[in-house]
C-alpha positions in Angstrom: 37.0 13.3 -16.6 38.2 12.1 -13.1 39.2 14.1 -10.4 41.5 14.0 -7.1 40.8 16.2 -4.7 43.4 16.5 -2.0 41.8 17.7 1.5 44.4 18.6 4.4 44.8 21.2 7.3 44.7 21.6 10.5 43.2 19.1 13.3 39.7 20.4 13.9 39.5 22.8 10.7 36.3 20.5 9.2 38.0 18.2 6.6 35.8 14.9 7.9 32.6 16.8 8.4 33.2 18.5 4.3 33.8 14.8 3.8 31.1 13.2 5.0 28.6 15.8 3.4 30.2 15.6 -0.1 29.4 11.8 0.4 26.4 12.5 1.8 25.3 14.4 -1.2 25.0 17.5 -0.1 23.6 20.4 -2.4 24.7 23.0 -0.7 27.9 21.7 -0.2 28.3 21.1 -3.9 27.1 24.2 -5.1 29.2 26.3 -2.8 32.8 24.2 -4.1 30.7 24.3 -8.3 31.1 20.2 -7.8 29.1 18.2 -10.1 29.8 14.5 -9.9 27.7 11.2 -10.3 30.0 9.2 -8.2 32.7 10.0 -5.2 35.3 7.7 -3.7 36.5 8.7 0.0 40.0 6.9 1.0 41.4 8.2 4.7 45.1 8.0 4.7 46.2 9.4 7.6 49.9 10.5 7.6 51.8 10.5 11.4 55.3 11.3 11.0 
């Protein structure tokens, strides 16, 4: 099943650096959020109102 996972918060809270370790394959990462996943697509859409 595919899933989209929506990341947002404040400037500075960690969303890039939880980013870039999920991508990174990061066991600890994934075993703290129960993630299990073969494949992971990152797209960076910034919104600046």
């Amino acid at each position: 099943m595919k899933k989209i996972v929506l990341l947002f918060g404040q400037p500075g809270s960690g969303r890039k650096t939880l980013v870039k370790n999920i991508l990174n394959n990061n066991e600890e990462v994934k075993s703290l959020l129960n993630l299990t996943y073969s494949s992971v697509l990152s797209l960076d859409e910034t919104n600046n109102n």
